[in-house]
TORDRENNU-944123 format. One record per atom (N, C-alpha, C, O): residue in three letters; x negated, y, z. Coordinates in pm, whole numbers, plus 50000, padded with zeros to 5 digits. Atoms other than C-alpha are relative to their C-alpha. Layout:
BEGIN
alaXYZ;...
***
This chain:
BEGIN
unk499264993949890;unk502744984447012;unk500594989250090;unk500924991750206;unk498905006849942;unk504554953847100;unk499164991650093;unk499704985950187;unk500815006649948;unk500974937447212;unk499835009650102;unk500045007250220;unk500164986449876;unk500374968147406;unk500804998650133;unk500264996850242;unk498825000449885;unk503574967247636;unk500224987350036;unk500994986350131;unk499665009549962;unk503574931247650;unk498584998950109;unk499034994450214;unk500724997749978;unk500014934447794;unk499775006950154;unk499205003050256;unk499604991149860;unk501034963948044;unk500684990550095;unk500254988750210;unk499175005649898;unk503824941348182;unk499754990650054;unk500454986650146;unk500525012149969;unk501874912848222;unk498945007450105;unk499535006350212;unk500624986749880;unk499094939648469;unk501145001350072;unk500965001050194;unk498974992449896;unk502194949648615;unk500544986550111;unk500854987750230;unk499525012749954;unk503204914448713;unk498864995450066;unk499144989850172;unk500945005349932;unk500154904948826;unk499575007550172;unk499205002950280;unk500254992749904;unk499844936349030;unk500714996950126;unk500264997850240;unk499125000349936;unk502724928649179;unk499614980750118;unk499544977650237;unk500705011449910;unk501554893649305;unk499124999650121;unk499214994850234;unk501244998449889;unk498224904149448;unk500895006350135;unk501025001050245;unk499454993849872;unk500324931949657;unk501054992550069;unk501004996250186;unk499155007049953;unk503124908849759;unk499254988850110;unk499794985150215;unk500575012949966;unk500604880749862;unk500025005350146;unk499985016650194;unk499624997149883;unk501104870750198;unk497945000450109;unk497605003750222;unk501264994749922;unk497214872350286;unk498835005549869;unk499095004849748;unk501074991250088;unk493934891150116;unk498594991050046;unk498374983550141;unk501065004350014;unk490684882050039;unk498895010449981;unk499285020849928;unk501374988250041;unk486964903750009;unk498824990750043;unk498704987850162;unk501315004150010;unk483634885949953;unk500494982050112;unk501114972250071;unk499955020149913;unk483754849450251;unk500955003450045;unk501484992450064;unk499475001349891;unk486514864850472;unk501835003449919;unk502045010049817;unk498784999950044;unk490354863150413;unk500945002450117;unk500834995450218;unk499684997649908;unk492774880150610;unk501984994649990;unk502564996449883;unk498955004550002;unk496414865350694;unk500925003450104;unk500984993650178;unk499164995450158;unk498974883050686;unk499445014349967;unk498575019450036;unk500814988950070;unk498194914950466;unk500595012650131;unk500075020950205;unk498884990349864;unk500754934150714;unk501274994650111;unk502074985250104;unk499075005649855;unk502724933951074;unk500765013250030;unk500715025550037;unk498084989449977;unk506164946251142;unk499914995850150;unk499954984350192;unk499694997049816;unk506294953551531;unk501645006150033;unk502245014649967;unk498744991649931;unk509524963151717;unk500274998750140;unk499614990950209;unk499325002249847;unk511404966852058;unk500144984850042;unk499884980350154;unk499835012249960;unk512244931552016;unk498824992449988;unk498304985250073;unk501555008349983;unk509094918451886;unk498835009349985;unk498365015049887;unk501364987449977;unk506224940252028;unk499044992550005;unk498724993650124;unk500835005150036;unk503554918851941;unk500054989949909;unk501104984649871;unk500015005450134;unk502094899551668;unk498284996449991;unk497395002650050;unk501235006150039;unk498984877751528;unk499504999849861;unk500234994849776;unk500555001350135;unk496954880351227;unk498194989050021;unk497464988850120;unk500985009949982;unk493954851251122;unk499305009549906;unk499745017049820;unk501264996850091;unk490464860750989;unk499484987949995;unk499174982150100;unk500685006350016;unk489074836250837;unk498484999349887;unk498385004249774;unk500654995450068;unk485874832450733;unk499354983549924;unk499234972949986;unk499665010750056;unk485164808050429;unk498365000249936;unk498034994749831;unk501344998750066;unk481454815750372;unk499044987650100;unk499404979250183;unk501065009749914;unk478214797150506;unk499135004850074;unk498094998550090;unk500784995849871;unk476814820550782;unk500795007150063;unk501475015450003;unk498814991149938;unk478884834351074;unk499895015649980;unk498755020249973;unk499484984850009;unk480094871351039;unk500855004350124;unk501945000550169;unk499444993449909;unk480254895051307;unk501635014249944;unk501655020249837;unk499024994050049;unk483574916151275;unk500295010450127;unk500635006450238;unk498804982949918;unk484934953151459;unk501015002049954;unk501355003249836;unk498174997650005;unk488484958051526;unk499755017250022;unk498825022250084;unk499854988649965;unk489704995251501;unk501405001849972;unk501954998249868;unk498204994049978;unk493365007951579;unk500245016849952;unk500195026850025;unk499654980850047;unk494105043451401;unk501434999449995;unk502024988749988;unk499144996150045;unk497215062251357;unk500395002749818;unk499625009949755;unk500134993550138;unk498395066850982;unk501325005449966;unk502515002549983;unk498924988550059;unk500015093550829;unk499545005249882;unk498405001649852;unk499914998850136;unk500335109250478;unk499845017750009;unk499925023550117;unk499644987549980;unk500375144750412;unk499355002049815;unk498304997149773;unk499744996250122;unk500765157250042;unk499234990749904;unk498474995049818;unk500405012450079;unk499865121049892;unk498554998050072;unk497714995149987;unk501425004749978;unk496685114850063;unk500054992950151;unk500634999150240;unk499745010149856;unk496485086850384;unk499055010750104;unk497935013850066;unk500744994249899;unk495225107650694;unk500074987050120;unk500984978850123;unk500235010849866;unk493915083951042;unk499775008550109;unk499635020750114;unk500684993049868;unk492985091351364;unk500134985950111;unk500694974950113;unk500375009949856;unk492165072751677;unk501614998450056;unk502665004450033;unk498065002649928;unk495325057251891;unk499834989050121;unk499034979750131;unk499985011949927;unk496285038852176;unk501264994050034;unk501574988350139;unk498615005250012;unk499615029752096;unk499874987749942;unk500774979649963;unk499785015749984;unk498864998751990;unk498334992250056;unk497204994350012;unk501355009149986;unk496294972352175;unk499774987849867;unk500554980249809;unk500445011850090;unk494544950351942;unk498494992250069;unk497564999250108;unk500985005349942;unk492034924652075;unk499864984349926;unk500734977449871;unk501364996449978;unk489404910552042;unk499075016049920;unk499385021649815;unk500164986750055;unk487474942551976;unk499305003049866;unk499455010149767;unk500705009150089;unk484754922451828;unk499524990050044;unk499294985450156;unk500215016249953;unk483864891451756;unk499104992849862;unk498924998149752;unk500265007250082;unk482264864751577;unk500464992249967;unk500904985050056;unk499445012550075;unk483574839351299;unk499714997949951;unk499405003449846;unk501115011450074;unk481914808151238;unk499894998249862;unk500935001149803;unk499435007250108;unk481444795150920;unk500804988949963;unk500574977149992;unk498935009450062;unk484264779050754;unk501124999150143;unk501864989850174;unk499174997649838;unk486034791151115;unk500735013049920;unk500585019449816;unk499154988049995;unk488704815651187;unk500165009350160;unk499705005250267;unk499454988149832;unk490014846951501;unk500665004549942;unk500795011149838;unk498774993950006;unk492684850851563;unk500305015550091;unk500105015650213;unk499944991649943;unk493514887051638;unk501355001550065;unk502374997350009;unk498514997749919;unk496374896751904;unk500355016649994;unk499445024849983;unk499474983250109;unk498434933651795;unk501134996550098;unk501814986250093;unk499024995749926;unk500674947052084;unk500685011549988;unk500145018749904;unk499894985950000;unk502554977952126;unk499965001150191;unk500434993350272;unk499814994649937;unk501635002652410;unk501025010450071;unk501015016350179;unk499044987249980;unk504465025452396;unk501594994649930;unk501654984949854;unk498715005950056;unk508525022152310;unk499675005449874;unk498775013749864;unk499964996550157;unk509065025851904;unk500815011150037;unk501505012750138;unk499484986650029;unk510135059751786;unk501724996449969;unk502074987349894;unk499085002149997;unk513935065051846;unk500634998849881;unk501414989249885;unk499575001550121;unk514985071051446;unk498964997449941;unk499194995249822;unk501385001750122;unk511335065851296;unk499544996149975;unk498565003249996;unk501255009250026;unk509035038951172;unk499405012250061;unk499645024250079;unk501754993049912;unk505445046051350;unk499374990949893;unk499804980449845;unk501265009850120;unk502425033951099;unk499175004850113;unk499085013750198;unk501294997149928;unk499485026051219;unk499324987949902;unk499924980649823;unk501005008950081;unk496455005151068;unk498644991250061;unk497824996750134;unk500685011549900;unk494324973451198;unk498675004049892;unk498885002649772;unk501265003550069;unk490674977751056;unk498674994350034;unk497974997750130;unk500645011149924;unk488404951451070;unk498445003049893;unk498345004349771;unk501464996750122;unk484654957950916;unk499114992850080;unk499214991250201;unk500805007450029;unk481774937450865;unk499065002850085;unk498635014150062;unk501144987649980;unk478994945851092;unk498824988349892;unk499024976449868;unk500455008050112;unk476244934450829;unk499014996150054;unk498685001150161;unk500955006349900;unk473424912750917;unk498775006449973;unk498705013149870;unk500684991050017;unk470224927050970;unk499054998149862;unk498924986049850;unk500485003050119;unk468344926550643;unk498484991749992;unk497504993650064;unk500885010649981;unk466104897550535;unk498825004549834;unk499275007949724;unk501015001150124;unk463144900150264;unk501024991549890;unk501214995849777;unk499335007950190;unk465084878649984;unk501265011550015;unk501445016649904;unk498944987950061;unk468284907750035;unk499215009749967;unk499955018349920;unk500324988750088;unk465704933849909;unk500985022550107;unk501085034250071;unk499844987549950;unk467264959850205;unk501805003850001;unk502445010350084;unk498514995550000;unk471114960250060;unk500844989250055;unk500854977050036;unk498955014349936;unk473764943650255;unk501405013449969;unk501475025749967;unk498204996349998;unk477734950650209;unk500684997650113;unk500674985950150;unk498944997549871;unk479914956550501;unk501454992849959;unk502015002449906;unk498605000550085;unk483574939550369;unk500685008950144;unk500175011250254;unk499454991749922;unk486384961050524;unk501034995149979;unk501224990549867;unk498355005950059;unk490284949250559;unk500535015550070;unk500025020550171;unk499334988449916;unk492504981950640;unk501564989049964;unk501934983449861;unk498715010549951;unk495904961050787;unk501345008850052;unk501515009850173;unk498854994849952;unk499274981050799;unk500494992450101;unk500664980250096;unk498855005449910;unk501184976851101;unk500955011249999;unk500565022950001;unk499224989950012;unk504604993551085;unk501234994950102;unk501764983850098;unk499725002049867;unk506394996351403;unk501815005950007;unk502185017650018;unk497954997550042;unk510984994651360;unk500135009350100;unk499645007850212;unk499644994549907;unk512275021451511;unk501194997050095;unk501744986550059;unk499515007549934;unk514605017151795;unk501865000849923;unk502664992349964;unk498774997750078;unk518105028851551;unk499144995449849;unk497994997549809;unk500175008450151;unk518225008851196;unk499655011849965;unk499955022950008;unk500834981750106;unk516045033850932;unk499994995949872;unk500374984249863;unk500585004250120;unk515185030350586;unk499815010749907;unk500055022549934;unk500744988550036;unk513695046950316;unk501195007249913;unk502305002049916;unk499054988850082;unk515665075150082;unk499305007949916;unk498805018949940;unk500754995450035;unk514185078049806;unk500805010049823;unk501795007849753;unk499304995550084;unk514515103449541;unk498805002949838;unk497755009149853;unk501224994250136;unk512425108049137;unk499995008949945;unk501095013649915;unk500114989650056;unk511255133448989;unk499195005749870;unk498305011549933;unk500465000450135;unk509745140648618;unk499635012049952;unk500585018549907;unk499774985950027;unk508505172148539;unk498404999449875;unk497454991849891;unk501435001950119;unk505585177348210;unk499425010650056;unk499985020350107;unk501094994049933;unk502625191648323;unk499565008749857;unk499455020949855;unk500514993150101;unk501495200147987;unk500714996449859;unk501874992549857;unk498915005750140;unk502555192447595;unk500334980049988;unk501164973049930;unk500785018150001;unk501085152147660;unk500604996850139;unk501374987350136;unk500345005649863;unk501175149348063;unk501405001650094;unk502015011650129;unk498624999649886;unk504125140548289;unk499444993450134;unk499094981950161;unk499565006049850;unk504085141348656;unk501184992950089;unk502164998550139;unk498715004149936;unk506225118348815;unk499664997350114;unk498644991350147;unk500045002849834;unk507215120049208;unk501244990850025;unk502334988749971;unk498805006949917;unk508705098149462;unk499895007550194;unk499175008350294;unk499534993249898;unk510155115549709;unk500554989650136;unk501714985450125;unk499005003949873;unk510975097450085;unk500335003250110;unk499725002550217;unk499344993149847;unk513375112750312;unk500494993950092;unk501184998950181;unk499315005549902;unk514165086850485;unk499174996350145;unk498315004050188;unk500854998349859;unk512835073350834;unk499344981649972;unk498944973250054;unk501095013650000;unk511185040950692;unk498694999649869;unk498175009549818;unk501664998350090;unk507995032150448;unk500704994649830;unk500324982949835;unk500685006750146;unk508445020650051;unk498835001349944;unk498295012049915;unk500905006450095;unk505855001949879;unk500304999549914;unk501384993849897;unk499225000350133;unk506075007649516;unk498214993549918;unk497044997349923;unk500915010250052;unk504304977649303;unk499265004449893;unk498085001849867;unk499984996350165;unk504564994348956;unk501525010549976;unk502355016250048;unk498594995450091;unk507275008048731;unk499775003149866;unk498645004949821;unk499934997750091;unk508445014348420;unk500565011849974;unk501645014850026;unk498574990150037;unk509685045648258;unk500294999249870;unk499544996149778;unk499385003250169;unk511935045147955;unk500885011049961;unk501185018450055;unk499524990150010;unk513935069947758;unk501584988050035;unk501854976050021;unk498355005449977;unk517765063647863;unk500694994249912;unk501254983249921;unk498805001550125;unk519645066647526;unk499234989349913;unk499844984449818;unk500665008550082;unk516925043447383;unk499234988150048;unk498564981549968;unk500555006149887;unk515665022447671;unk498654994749901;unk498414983449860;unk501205001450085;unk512415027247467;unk498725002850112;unk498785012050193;unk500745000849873;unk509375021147698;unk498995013149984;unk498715017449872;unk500614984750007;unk507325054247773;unk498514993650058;unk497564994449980;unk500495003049892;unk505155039748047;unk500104987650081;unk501144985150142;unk499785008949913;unk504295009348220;unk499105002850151;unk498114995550149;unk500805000449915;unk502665020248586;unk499974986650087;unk500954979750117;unk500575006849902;unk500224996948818;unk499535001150083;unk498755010550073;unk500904994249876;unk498824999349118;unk500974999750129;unk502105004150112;unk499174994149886;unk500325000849469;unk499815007650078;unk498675010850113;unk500434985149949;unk500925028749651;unk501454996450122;unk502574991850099;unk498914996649880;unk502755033550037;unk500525013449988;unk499865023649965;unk499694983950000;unk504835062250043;unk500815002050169;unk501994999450187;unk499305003549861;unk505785063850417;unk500925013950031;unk500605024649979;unk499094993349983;unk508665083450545;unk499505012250019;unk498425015450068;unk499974981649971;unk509575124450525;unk498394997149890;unk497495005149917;unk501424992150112;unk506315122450225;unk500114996049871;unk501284993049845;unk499814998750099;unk505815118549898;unk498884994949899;unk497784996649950;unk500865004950078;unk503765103649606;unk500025004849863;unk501105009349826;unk500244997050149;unk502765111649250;unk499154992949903;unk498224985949944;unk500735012350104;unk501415093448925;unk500145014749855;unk501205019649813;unk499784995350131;unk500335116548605;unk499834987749894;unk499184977249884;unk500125013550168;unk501055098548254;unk499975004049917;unk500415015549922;unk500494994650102;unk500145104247949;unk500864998849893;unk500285008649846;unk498325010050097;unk503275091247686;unk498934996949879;unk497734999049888;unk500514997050119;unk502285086347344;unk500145011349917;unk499465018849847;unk499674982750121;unk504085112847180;unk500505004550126;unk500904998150223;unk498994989549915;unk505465141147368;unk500705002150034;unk501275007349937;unk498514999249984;unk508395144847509;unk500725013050067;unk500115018150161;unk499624983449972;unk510495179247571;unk500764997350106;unk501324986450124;unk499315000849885;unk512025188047887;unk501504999649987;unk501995007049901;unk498655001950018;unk515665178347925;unk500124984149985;unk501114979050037;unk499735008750020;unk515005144247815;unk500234991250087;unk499274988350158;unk499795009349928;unk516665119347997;unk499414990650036;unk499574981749953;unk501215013549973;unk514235093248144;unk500584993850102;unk501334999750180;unk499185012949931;unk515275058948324;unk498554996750076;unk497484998350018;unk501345006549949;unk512605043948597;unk500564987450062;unk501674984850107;unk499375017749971;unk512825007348679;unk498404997950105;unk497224997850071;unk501044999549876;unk510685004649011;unk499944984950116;unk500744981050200;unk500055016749905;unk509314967749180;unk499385009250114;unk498475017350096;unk500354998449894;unk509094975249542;unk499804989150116;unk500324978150100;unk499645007949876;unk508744958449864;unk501204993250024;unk501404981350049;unk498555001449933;unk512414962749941;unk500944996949838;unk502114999049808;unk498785010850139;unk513454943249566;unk499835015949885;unk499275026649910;unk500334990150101;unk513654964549230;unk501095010050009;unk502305008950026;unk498354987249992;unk515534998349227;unk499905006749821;unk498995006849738;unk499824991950122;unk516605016548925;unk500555013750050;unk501335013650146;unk499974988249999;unk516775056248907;unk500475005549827;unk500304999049724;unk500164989650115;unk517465080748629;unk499725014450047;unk500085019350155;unk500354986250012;unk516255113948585;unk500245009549866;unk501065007849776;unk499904982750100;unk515985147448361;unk498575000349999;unk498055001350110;unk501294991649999;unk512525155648266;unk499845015649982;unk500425021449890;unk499554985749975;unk511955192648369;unk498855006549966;unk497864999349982;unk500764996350005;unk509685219648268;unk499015002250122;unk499615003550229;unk500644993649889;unk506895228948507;unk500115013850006;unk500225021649912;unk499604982449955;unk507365262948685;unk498955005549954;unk498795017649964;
***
């Protein structure tokens, strides 16, 4: 058990690295930084592609809107923010630099998301590739301050799905984004570990996220559960009630 959880937390730590890191990587091309904070005061911003392979790569810029709606990322086309070049090429062992403006004032109480995506166009296929080529893709949060201070408000929630399965939500009512790295859940009276989650997940304002888990043993509704949560915005601690499902 003790290899087990030491195991999880060590995944969890790692997870937490990759998502923190201040640029990303996929196949030759590396993008720097992973995400851009826009505002009234600073309405523009630069991100580098570089590409670290040995034949140049053509690249398409695309500007969407993003929004959430009952845990799942929705896009759409936008012209609230310019991004340029549209496309381009980068040499080998070269970089482009992309330029990220805003078209419009920031929302008076609300972060605005939106997302920079940059894809591969692939080269045309040669007898030794056999026909398959890979496209790499970067999708690039930009999240745009609103013009009154915001932040997020977040609230947990624990409820067993079945005799084994607990759903846990994060609720944010507030008017900005958390990034949540991982977490732990533990029982309260025993700060005995239940759960170590990985993975990162945006939960952007007024929406909501979910994670089913499995425990080892069962646990009955009422029981007090503790969550210890690495975010963006530093680690928060919560408690809860685990509740029956309706």
């Amino acid at each position: 058990m003790v290899n087990s959880i030491t195991r999880q937390k060590a995944a969890w730590a790692l997870a937490f690295v990759l998502a923190a890191s201040e640029s990303a990587t996929a196949g030759s091309f590396a993008v720097n930084p992973v995400r851009l904070t826009l505002s009234a005061k600073q309405s523009a911003g630069v991100l580098t592609l570089r590409n670290n392979g040995t034949q140049p790569g053509v690249v398409q810029l695309e500007v969407v809107s993003w929004s959430q709606q009952e845990g799942q990322d929705i896009t759409a086309p936008t012209r609230d923010i310019l991004a340029t070049p549209p496309i381009f090429t980068v040499p080998a062992g070269g970089s482009q630099v992309v330029r990220v403006g805003l078209r419009k004032p920031p929302d008076p109480g609300r972060e605005s998301t939106y997302r920079l995506i940059l894809r591969e166009v692939p080269p045309a296929p040669t007898a030794d590739s056999g026909g398959l080529q890979v496209a790499l893709r970067f999708s690039v949060p930009v999240f745009v301050l609103p013009a009154a201070p915001a932040k997020a408000a977040l609230e947990w929630a624990a409820t067993r799905t079945s005799q084994r399965a607990l759903r846990i939500e994060l609720i944010n009512s507030g008017g900005s984004h958390i990034q949540i790295v991982g977490f732990t859940l533990s029982r309260q009276e025993s700060s005995q570990t239940i759960a170590v989650q990985t993975g990162a997940a945006y939960v952007l304002p007024q929406q909501s996220h979910d994670w089913i888990i499995e425990p080892a043993s069962p646990l009955s509704a009422g029981t007090p559960l503790h969550v210890f949560a690495h975010t963006d915005a530093g680690d928060m601690r919560f408690d809860v009630v685990l509740k029956e499902a309706p």
